[in-house]
C-alpha positions as CSV (number, residue, x, y, z in Angstrom):
1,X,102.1,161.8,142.0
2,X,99.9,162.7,139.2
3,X,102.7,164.6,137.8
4,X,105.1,162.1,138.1
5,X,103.0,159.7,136.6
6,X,102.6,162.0,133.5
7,X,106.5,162.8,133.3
8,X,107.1,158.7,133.2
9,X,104.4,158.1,130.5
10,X,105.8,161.1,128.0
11,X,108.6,158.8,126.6
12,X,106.4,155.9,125.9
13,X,103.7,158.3,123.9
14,X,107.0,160.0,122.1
15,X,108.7,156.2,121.2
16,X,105.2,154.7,120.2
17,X,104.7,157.3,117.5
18,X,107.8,156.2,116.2
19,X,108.0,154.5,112.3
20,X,109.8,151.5,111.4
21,X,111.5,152.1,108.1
22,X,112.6,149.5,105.8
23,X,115.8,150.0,104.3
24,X,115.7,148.1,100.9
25,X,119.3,146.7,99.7
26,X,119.7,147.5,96.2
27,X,123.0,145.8,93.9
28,X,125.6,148.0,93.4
29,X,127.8,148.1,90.0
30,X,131.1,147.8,90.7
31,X,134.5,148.0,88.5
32,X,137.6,145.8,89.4
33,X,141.0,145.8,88.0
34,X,144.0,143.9,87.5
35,X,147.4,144.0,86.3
36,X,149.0,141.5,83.6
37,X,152.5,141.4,82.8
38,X,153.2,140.6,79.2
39,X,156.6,139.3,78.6
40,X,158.4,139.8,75.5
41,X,157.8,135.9,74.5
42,X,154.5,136.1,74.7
43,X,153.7,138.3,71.5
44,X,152.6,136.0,68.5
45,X,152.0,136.8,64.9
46,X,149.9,134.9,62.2
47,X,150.8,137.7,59.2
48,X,154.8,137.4,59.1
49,X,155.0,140.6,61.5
50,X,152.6,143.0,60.4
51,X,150.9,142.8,63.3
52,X,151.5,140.7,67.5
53,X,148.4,140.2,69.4
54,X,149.1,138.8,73.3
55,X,146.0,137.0,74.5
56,X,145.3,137.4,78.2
57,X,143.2,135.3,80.1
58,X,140.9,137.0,81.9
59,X,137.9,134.6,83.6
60,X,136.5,137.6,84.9
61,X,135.2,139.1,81.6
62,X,132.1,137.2,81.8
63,X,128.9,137.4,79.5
64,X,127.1,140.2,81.7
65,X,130.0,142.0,81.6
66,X,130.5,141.6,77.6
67,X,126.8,142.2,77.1
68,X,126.3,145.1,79.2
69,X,129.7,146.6,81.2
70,X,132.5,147.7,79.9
71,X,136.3,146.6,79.8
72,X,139.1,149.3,80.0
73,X,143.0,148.7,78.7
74,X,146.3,150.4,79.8
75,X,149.3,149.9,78.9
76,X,152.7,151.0,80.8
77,X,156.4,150.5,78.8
78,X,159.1,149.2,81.6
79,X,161.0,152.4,82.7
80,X,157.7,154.6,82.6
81,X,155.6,155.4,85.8
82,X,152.4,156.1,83.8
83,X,149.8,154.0,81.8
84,X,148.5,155.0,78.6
85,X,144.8,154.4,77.5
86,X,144.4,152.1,74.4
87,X,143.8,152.7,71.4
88,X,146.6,154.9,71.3
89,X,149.2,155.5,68.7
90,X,152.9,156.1,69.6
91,X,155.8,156.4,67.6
92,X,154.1,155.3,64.2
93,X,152.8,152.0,66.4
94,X,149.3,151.8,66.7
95,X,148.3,149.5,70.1
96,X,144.6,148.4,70.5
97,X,142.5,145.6,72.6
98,X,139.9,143.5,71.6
99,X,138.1,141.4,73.9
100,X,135.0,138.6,74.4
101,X,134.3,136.4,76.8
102,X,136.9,135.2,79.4
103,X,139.6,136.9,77.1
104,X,141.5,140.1,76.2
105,X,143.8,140.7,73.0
106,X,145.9,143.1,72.9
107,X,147.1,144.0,69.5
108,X,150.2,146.2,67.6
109,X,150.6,147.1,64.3
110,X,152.7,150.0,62.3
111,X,150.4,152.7,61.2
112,X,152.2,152.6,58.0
113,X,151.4,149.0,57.5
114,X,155.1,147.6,57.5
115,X,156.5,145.1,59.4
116,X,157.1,145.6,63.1
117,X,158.7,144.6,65.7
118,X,157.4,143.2,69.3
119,X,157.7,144.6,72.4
120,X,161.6,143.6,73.5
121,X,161.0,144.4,77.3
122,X,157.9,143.9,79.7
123,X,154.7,145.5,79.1
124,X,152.1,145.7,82.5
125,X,148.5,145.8,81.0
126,X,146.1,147.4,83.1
127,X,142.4,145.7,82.7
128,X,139.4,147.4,84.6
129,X,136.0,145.7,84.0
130,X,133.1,147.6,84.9
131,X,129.9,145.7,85.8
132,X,126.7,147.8,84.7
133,X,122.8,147.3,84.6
134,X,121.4,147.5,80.6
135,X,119.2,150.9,80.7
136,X,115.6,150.0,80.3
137,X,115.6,152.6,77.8
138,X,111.6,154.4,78.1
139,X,111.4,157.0,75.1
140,X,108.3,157.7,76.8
141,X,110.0,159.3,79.7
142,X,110.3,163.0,79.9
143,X,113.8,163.5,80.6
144,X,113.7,166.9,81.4
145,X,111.4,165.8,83.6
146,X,112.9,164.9,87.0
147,X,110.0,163.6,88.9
148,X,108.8,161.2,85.7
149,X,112.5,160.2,85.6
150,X,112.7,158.8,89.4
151,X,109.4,157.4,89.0
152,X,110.4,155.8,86.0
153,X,113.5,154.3,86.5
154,X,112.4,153.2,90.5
155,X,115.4,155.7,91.6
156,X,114.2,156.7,95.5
């Protein structure tokens, strides 16, 4: 009995030893993308050709984003099956983005600084906004050092 006794209390001394951990839920940075199609009609100019700029609308690109993430811009020609990274030059065109708040322009001009021509088919634009935490930059931090990094920087 004695022994049974002691065989049916084992578990309960094992599971009362155990720890409760607390899991703490940290943010995550994320990116997220979208695709715009530009239509030929939707290039403008304000120098008499030199340069098109098509404004996207992109509600997305907030102020934390500006401030402290980071916007990405592809372009893809109809007929292609690949998107090209801006800025990018390409055939004496030079292609480029610009953005701020809520907004993304992208821009062409010729490299040699003549007149040219818009787009005449669909462009898809590519947009990937990347949400990020500012660095709490610590010039007193060893960075060699691993141990003073984690503790540092709060990274478990």
């Amino acid at each position: 009995m004695k022994r049974f006794f002691l065989l049916s209390a084992l578990p309960l001394l094992i599971f009362s030893s155990c720890k409760k951990e607390v899991t703490q839920v940290q943010q995550v940075d994320q990116a997220f993308s979208a695709v715009y199609d530009i239509a030929p009609g939707d290039w403008t100019t304000t120098n008499s050709g030199l340069s098109y700029s098509a404004e996207l609308d992109v509600p997305e690109l907030d102020n934390a984003i500006y401030q402290d993430g980071a916007v990405l811009v592809y372009l893809s020609f109809s007929g292609t099956s690949y998107y090209e990274a801006l800025p990018q030059v390409f055939d004496g065109i030079t292609y480029g983005a610009i953005h701020g708040n809520g907004y993304i322009s992208i821009d062409i001009s010729a490299l040699s600084g003549n007149p040219v021509d818009p787009p005449g088919q669909s462009v898809s634009a590519k947009i990937i906004l990347i949400d990020a935490t500012r660095l709490a930059l610590r010039r007193d931090v060893n960075l060699s050092d691993m141990q003073a990094v984690e503790k540092a920087f709060n990274i478990r």
